[in-house]
C-alpha positions as CSV (number, residue, x, y, z in Angstrom):
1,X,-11.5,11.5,0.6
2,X,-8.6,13.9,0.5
3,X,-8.3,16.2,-2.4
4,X,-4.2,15.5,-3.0
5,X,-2.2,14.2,-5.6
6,X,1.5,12.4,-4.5
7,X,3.9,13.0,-6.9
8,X,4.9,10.1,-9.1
9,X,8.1,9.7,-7.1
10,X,6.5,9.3,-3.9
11,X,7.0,6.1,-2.2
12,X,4.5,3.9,-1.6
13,X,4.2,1.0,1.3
14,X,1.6,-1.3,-0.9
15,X,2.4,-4.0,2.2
16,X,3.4,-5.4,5.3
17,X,5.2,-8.6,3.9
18,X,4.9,-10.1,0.5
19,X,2.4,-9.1,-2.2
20,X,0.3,-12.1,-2.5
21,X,-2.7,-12.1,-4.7
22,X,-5.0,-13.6,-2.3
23,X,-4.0,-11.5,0.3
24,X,-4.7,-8.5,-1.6
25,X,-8.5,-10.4,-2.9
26,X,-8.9,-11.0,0.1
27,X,-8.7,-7.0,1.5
28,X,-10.1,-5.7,-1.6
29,X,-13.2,-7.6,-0.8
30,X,-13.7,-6.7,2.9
31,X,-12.8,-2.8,1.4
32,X,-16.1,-3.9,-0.9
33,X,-18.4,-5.0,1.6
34,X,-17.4,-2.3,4.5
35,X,-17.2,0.8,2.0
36,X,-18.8,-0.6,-1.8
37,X,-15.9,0.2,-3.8
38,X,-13.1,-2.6,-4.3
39,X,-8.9,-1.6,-3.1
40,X,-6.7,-1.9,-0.6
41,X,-5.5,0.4,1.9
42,X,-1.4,1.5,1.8
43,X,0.7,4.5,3.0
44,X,2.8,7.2,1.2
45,X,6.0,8.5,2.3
46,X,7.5,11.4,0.4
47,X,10.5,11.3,2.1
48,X,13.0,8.8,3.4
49,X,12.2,10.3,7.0
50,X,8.7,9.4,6.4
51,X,9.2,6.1,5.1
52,X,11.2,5.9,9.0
53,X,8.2,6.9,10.2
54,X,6.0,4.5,8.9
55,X,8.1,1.5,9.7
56,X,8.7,2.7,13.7
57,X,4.6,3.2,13.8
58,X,2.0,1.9,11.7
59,X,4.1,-0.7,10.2
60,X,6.5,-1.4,13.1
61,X,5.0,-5.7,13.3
62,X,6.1,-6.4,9.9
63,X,9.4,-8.0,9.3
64,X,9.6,-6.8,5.2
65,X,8.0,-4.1,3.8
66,X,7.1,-4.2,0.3
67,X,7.5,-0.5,-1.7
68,X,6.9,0.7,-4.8
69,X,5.7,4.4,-6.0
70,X,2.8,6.5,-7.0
71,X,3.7,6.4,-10.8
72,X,4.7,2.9,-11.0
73,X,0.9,2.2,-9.3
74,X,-0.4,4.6,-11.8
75,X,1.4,3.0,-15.0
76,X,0.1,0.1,-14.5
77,X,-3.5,1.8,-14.8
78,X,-4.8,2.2,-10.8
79,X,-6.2,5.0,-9.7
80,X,-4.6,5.9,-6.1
81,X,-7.5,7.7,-4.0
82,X,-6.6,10.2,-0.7
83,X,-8.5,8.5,1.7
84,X,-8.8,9.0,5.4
85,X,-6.0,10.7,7.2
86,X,-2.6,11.1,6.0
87,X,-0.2,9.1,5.2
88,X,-3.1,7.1,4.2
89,X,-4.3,6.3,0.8
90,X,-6.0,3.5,-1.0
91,X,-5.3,1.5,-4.2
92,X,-9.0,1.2,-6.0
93,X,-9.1,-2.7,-7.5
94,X,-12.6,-2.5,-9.0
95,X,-11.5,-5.3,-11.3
96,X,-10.6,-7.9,-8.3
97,X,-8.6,-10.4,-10.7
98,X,-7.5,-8.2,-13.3
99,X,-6.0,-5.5,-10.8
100,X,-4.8,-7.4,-8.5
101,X,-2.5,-8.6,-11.4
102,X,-1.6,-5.4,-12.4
103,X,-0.8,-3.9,-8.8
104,X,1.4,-7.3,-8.8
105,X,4.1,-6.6,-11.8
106,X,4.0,-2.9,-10.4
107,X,8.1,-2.2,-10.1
108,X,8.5,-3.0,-6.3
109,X,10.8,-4.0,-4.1
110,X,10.8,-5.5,-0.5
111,X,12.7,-4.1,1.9
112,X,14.1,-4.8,5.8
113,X,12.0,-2.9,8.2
114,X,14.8,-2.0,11.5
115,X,12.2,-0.9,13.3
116,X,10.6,-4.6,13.4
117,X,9.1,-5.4,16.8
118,X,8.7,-9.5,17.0
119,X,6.9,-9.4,19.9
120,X,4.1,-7.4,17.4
121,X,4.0,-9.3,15.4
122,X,2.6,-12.5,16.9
């Protein structure tokens, strides 16, 4: 864990495609069983640059991305945890059901990756 805090503002890449509940169960519970703590992993981008970034590399096999930000994930009550190496971070769901719900109506929106690479993707 990374000792950081983003700023409220930052933007956060919570997936690669749709937020879909079972999806997100479904990650939250292999986080569980491979570190014993529930939530799923995402990537910050403070800066529009970065948010490039993300979508030319890590992110570069997914069509949509959806985004939201660090207070938006905090509002709703989720703790965002520095984990691993930057850009990474990870949304803690100890409450499977009950966060997963709240991570859902977090403001977000999808957006068009230009950096998508078909052939990545399948």
């Amino acid at each position: 864990m990374r000792l950081e805090r983003l700023p409220d503002e930052s933007l956060i890449v919570v997936r690669g495609g749709a937020l879909e509940a079972e999806a997100i169960r479904a990650d939250a519970e292999r986080t569980f069983r491979r570190f014993g703590e529930r939530g799923i992993s995402v990537f910050a981008a403070t800066t529009a640059d970065e948010l490039a970034a993300l979508g030319q590399t890590l992110l570069r096999r997914y069509e949509v991305l959806t985004v939201t930000t660090a207070g938006s994930i905090r509002r709703a009550g989720l703790e965002l945890r520095a984990t691993f190496r930057r850009p990474h971070y990870t949304v803690m769901l100890p409450d499977s059901i009950a966060d997963t719900d709240r991570l859902l109506r977090c403001e977000n929106e999808q957006r068009m990756n230009p950096y998508f690479r078909r052939e990545e993707a399948d």
